[in-house]
C-alpha positions as CSV (number, residue, x, y, z in Angstrom):
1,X,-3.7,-13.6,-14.8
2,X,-1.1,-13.5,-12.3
3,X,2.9,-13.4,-13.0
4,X,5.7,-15.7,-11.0
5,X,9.2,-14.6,-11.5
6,X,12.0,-17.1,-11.4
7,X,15.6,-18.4,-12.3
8,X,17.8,-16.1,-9.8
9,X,20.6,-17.3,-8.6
10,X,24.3,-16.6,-7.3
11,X,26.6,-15.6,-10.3
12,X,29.9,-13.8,-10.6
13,X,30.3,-10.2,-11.3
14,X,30.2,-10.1,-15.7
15,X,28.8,-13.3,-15.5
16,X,25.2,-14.0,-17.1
17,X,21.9,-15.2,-16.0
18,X,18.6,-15.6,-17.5
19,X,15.1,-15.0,-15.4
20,X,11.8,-15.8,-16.5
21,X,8.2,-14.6,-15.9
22,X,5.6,-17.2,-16.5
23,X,1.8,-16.4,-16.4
24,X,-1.1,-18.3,-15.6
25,X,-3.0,-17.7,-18.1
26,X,-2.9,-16.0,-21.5
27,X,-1.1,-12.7,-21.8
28,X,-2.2,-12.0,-25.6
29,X,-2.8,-8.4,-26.0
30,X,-2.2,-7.5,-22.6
31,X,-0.3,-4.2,-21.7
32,X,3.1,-3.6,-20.6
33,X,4.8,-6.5,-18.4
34,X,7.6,-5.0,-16.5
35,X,11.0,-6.6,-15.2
36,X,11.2,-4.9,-11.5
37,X,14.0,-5.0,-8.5
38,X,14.4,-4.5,-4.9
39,X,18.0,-4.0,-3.5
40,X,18.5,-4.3,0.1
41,X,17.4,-1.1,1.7
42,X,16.3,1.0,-1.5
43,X,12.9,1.3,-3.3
44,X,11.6,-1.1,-5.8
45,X,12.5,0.1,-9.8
46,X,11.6,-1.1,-13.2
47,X,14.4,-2.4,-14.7
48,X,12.7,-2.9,-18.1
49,X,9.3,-3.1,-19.9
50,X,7.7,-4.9,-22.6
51,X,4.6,-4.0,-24.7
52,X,2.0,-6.8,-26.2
53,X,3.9,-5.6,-29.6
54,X,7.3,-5.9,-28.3
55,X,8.3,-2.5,-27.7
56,X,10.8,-2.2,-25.0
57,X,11.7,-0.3,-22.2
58,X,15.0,-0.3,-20.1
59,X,16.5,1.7,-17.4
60,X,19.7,3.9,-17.9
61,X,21.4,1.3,-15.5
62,X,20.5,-1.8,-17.4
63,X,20.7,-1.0,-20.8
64,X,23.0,-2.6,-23.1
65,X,23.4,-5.3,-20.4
66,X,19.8,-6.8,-20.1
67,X,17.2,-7.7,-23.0
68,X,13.4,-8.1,-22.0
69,X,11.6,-10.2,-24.5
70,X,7.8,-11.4,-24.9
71,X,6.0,-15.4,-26.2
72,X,2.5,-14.6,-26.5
73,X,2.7,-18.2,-27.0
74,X,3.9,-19.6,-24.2
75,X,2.6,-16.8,-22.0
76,X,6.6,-16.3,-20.8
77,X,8.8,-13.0,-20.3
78,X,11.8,-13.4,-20.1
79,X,14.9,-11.0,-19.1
80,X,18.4,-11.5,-20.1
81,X,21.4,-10.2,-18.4
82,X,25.1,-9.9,-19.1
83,X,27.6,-8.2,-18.2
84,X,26.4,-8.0,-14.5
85,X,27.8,-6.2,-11.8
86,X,27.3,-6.0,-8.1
87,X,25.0,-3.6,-7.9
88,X,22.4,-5.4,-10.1
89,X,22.3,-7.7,-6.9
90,X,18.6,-7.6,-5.8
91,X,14.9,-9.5,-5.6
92,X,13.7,-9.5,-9.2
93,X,9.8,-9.3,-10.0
94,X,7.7,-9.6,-12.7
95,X,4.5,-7.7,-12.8
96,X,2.2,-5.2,-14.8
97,X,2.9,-1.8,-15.7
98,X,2.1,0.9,-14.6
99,X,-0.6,-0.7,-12.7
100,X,1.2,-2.9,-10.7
101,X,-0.7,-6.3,-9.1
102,X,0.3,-7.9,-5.8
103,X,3.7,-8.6,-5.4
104,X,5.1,-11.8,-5.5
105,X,8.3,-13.6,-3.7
106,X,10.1,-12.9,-6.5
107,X,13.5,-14.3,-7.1
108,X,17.1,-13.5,-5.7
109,X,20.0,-12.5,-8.2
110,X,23.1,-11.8,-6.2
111,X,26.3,-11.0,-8.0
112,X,29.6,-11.3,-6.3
113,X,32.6,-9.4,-6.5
């Protein structure tokens, strides 16, 4: 099963923007699906991380402002974000966790002052 992230885009700085993970197949009782980002010149990080139950994950920077979810159903994650700043500007991914697969293209949030 492999994961495509999408739905960046430019917004303005406390503005809001929804990003979503689709799989191609059936992510029923699979492990953790993580929300990832790369900013320009700095390592990739997890933003956030969901379990097949729903438990969530977020990162100190994130939380409060962004809300991972999980449809079993229609084989989606999605990550919500509010609230966002300039420095959330990045390449978003979607992937496994810990056990990352190969990276995608991922998709570009930028966030302007």
């Amino acid at each position: 099963v492999q994961l495509q992230a999408s739905g960046g885009g430019l917004v303005q700085a406390g503005g809001s923007l929804s990003l979503s993970c689709t799989a191609s197949g059936s992510i029923f009782m699979t492990p953790y699906i993580g929300w990832y980002r790369q900013a320009p010149g700095k390592s990739r990080e997890l933003v956030a991380r969901v379990s097949s139950g729903g438990k969530t994950y977020y990162a100190d920077s994130v939380k409060g402002r962004f809300t991972i979810s999980r449809d079993n159903d229609k084989n989606t994650v999605p990550l919500h974000m509010k609230s966002l700043k300039p420095d959330d500007t990045a390449v978003y991914y979607c992937n496994w966790f810990p056990d990352a697969d190969k990276w995608g293209q991922g998709t570009l949030v930028t966030v302007s002052s």
